[in-house]
N, C-alpha and C positions, 0 to 999 in steps of 0.2 A: 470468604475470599473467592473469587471467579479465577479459574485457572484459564493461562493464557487459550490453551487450542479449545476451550468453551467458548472463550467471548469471538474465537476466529468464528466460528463455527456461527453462532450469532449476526457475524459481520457479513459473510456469504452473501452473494448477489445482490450488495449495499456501497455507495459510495465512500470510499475512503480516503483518509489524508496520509500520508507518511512523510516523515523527518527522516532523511538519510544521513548517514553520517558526516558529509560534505556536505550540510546546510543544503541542501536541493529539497523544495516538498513537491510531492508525486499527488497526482490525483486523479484515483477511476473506481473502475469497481472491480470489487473484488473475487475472482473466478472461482479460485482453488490455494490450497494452501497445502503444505506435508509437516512431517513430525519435526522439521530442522527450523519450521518456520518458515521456508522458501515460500513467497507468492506471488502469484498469476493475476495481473489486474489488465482489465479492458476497458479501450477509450479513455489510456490515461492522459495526463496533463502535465507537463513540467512549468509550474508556475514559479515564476520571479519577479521583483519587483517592476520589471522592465517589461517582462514578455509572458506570454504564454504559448507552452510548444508542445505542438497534438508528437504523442509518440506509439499510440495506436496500443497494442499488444504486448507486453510486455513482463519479463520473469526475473522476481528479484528474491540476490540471496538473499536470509536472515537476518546475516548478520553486520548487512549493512543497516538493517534497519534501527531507529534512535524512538521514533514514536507511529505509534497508529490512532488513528481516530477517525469517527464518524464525522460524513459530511454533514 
């Protein structure tokens, strides 16, 4: 079984997707991450079915987060 802060760790300096909890999916790459799960992704994306919306830099709790995945 791969523990969560391995596979972060793995994910580092990689394009990723995330599922927020309000149906929003994020997407950049992944800077940094800490022990609560908080992450640091750059040159992200707020993608929707309508739009796509550059929001540059940006630091998310945890525990908003619902899914991660490689791009």
């Amino acid at each position: 079984m791969t523990m969560p802060m391995n596979l972060l760790e793995q994910m580092l300096n990689k394009r990723i997707t995330l599922l927020l909890k309000d149906n929003r999916e994020l997407e950049g790459k992944l800077v940094g991450y800490d022990d609560y799960m908080n992450l640091v992704l750059e040159d992200t994306e707020e993608r929707t079915p309508e739009l796509v919306r550059r929001l540059g830099t940006v630091v998310l709790r945890g525990n908003n987060v619902v899914r991660i995945s490689l791009k």
